[in-house]
GUKOLFI-415172 format. One record per residue (C-alpha): x, y, z. Coordinates in steps of 0.25 Angstrom, whole numbers, padded with zeros to 4 digits, always signed. Each point is the difference from the previous one (the first is absolute). Last residue first. Example, Ala and Ser with C-alpha at 12.3 -4.5 7.8 and 13.67 -1.06 7.14 Angstrom:
residues 2
+0055-0004+0029;-0006-0014+0002;
//
This chain:
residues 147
+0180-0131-0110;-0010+0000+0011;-0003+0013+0007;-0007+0002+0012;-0006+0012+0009;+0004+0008-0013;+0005+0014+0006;-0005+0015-0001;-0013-0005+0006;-0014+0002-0004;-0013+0002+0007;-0014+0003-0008;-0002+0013-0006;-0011-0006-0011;+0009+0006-0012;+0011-0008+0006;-0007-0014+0000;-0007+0004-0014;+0015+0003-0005;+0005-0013+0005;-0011-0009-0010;-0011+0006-0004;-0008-0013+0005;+0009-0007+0007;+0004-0016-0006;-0005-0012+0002;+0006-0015+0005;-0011-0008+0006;+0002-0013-0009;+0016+0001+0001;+0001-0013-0009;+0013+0007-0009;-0011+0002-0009;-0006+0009+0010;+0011+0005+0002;+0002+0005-0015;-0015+0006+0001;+0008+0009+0012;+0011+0004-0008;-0011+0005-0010;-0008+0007+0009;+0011+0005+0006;+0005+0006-0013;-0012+0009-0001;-0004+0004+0015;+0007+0015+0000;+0014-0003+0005;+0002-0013+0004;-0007-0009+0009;-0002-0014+0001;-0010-0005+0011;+0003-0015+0005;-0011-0007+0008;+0006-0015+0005;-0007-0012-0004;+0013-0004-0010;+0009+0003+0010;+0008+0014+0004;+0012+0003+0001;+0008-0002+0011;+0016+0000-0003;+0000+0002-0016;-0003-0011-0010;+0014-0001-0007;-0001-0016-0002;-0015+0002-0003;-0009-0008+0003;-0007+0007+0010;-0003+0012-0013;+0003+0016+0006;+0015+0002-0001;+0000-0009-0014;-0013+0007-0004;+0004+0016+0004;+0015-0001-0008;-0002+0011-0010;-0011+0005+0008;+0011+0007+0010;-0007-0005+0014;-0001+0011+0011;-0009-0006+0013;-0012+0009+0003;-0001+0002+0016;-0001+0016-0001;-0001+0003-0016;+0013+0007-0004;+0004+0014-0004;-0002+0010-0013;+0014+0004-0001;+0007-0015+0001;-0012-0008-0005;+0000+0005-0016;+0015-0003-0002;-0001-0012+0010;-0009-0007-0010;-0014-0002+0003;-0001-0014+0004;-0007+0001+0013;-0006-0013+0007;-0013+0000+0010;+0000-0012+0007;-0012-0005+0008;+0001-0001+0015;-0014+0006+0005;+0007+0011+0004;+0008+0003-0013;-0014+0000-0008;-0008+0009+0011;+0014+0009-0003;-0003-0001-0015;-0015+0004-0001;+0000+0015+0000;+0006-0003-0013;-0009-0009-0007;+0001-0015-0003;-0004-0006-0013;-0010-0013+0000;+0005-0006-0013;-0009-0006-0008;+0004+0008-0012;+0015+0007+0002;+0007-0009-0008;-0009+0001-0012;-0002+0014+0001;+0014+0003+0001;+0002-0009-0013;-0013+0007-0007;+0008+0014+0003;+0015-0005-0002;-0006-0004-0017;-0002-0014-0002;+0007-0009-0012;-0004-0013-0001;+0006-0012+0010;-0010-0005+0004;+0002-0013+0008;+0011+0007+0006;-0011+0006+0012;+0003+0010+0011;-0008-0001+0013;-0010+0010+0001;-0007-0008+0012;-0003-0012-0008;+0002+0002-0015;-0005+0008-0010;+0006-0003-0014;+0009+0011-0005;
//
């Protein structure tokens, strides 16, 4: 892949890469958020999205403040131009933090957002098993969910 702005993903190359150069890729540039840093990222009014599926959320529990989006449908939810943009998502400008269960995938979805124009969008490192292995607050509910 060539290197583009803030691990944003490139069709100009389209060769073979294996998941590791590819994670690399979208991760480079990136400033990553860590878990102890989550709540300071909801206070300040950032976004922090959760698209593990309800199969893996259900027994291990939810992130306080975190809003539930299946990452089938995270950019039409997510993208202002959207026809099925959910009710107050965040703008370009915003901070969105993509979390799924140990910080792969949201890398990933996160380099999409970036293409999508969501310059600040990121992902937590480790993921949701970081945030739980670090004993921080969960709830047996999502706060929101956005189908």
């Amino acid at each position: 892949m060539t290197e583009g702005a803030a691990g944003r993903r490139r069709a100009d190359d389209p060769g073979r890469h294996g998941i590791d150069e590819i994670l690399s890729d979208a991760r480079r540039g990136v400033q990553r958020v860590e878990a102890e840093d989550l709540g300071t990222v909801l206070a300040q009014g950032g976004h922090v999205v959760d698209i593990r599926p309800a199969s893996t959320r259900e027994p291990e529990g939810h992130l306080p403040g975190a809003t539930v989006i299946e990452r089938l449908v995270l950019e039409w939810r997510l993208d202002p131009g959207s026809d099925h943009r959910m009710d107050g998502g965040p703008d370009h400008d915003d901070l969105v933090v993509v979390v799924c269960d140990e910080g792969y995938y949201s890398s990933l979805a996160a380099r999409d957002l970036r293409d999508l124009g969501f310059h600040r969008a990121t992902d937590l490192v480790g993921g949701f098993r970081a945030y739980a292995d670090a004993g921080l607050p969960t709830t047996a509910r999502p706060s929101r969910q956005v189908r």
